[in-house]
N, C-alpha and C positions, 0 to 999 in steps of 0.2 A: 171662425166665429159664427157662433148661431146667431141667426136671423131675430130670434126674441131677444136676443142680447141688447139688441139694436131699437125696436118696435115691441111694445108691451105694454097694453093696457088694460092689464087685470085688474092694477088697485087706481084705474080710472077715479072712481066716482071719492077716492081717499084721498084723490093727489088735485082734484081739479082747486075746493078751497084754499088751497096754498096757491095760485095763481091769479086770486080776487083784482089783486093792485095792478097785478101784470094785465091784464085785460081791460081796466078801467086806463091804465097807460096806452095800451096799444088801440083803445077809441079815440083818447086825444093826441097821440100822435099821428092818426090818421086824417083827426079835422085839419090839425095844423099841416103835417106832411101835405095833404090832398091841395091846401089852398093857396099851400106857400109855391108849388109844386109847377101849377101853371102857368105864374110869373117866371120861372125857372127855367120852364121853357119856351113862355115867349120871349123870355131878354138874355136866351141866348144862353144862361148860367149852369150848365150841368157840370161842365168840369168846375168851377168853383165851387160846388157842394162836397166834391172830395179835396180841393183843396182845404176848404175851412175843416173838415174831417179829421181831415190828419192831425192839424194842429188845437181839435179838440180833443179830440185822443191825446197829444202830449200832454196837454193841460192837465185831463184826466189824471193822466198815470205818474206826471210828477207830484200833483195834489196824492195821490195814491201815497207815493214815496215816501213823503216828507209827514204823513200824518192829516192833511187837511180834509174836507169834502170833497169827494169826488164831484158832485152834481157843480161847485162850484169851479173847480177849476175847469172842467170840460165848458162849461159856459164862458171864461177867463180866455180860454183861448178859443174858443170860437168866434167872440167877438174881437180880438185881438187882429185872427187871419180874415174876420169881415171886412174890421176897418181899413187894413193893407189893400185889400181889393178894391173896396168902395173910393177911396182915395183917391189910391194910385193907376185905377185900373179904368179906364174912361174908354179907353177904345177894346174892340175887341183883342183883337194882338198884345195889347201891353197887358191887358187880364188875362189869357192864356199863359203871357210867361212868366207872371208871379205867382199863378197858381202853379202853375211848374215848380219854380223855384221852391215855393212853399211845400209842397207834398213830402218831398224827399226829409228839407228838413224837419219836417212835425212827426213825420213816421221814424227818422231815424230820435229823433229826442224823446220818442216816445219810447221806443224799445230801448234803449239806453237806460229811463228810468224805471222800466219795468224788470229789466236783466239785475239792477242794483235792491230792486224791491226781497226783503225777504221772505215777505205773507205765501198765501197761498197761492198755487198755481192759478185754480181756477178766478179770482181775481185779475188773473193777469191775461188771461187769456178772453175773458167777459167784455173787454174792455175793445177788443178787436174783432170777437164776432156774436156780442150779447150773452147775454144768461135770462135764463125764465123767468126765474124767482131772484132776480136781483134789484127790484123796484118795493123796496119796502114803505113803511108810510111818511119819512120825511122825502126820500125820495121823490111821492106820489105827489107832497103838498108840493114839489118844486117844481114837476110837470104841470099841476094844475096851472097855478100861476105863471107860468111859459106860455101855456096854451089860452090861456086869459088875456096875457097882453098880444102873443101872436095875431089870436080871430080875432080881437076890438080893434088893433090898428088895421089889419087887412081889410076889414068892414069899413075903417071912416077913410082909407088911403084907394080903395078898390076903382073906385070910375075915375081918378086923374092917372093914378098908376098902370088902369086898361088905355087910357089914351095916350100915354106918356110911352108904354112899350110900344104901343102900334106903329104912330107916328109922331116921333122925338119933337121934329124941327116943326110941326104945326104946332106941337103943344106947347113950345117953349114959344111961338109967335102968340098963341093967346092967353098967354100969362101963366103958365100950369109949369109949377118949381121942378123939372125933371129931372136936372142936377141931386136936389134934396130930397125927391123922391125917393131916386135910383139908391142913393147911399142908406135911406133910412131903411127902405126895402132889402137890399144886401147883410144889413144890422139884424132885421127881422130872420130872415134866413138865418145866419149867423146862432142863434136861440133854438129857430128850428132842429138844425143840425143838431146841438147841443143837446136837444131834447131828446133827440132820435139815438144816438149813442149809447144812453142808457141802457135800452132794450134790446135793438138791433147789432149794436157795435159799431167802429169807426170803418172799417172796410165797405161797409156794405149799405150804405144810408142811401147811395142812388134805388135803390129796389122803393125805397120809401118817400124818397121828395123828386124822384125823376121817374121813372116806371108809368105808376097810375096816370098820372098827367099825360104823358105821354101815350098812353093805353086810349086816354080820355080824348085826345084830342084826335085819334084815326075814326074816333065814332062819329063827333061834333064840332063843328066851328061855335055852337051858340052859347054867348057869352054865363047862360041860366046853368045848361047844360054839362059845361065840359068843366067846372068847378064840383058840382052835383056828383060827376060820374067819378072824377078824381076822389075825392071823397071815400064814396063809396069800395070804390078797386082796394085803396090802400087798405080800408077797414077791413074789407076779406084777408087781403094779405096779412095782415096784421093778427087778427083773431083766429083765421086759422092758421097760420104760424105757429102761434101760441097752444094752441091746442093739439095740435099733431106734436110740438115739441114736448107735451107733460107726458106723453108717453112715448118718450125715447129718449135714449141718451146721448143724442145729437145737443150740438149749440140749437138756439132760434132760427139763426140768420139764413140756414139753408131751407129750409121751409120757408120762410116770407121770401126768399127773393125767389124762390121756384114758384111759389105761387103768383108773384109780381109779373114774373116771366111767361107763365102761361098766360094772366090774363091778358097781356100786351101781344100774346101771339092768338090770342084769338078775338082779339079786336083787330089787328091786322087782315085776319081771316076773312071776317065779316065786313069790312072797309073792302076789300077787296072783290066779296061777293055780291056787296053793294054796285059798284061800277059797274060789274060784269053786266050786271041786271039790268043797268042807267042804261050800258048801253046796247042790246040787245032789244029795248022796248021803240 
């Protein structure tokens, strides 16, 4: 296979306006991804993001199946495998094993309704590692809206929910609902995920709600900061993703989680060359 077969950007500047919504997607999935991202991993939750994944992917693909919206069923069971978690999953151990549990079944009901789907391949394959140009404008109006209620709750839930992850047992002694936090937080995620599927696909949503955060927090502790940088990390990943994917006939997802993956290894880098420095002086 030649190499242009792969990478080709000749009819650039013909192909970028068909990407308008993809772009304007992949900035609001990076406010939400970046913000949702940090709770994600101060409370612990990285494997619940591919839990809920999964079973938004089935949602997706039997909504596929059967004829309904895809944006809605992908939301149907993302909130579905949130509320299992939020529930039932109080300790850490007992949420590791129902996202266990969970993954296999949402991945295998998901290929089940996709294997029975008769459409197009590439529908079926979008659904697991994105498409470019698959965020058209009702699409777009259902991200907005996601990312609408996402950053308004995150903004009025932010400082009980930072004191709530840090420490549990102080904030439940001065009155701050942690219990009702934690689950409406996991609900939130839940949408996020949801949202992210769309573009990225259901495999591959840690490069988007765990990566930057994670990136963000080898640079900062500070509470301004490491939402700020998350933010940021995911929107490179995301935009340039997008743009390296409009010329080439690659899926998205390998591009955003490569560049998710760099930027996290060179924040390790410099985290790293930070100490050396600390302590040397």
């Amino acid at each position: 296979m030649d190499f242009s077969d792969i990478i080709n950007f000749s009819d650039y500047d013909r192909l970028l306006p068909l990407v308008t919504n993809s772009l304007i997607a992949g900035v609001l999935l990076a406010l939400i991804g970046g913000l949702v991202g940090v709770f994600v991993m101060n409370r612990e939750l990285s494997f619940a993001v591919h839990g809920i994944a999964e079973l938004s992917f089935a949602g997706a693909a039997i909504a596929l199946l059967i004829g309904f919206d895809v944006v809605f069923g992908s939301i149907f069971g993302s909130l579905i495998a949130a509320g299992i978690i939020a529930f039932l999953g109080d300790r850490a151990k007992d949420r590791n094993s129902i996202v266990a549990v969970l993954m296999p079944f949402g991945l295998g009901l998901g290929i089940l309704a996709l294997s029975l789907y008769p459409g197009r391949a590439a529908n079926k394959f979008g659904l697991l590692t994105g498409q470019i140009v698959a965020v058209d404008d009702p699409k777009l109006f259902a991200m907005v809206g996601i990312a609408a209620l996402v950053v308004v709750s995150m903004l009025v839930i932010w400082r009980p929910l930072s004191f709530a992850s840090l420490d549990p047992e102080v904030a439940m002694a001065r009155g701050v609902p942690v219990k009702a936090l934690g689950i409406g937080f996991v609900m939130l995620l839940g949408l996020a995920v949801a949202a992210a599927v769309q573009v990225v696909g259901a495999l591959l949503v840690l490069a988007l709600l765990v990566t930057p955060a994670a990136a963000a927090l080898r640079l900062s502790s500070s509470q301004l900061w490491v939402p700020i940088l998350s933010v940021v990390f995911a929107a490179v990943s995301m935009i340039g993703g997008i743009l390296l994917a409009l010329g080439s006939s690659l899926p998205i997802s390998p591009y955003v989680t490569t560049i998710s993956f760099l930027i996290y290894l060179i924040a390790r880098l410099v985290e790293a060359v930070g100490k050396k420095l600390a302590v040397t002086k």
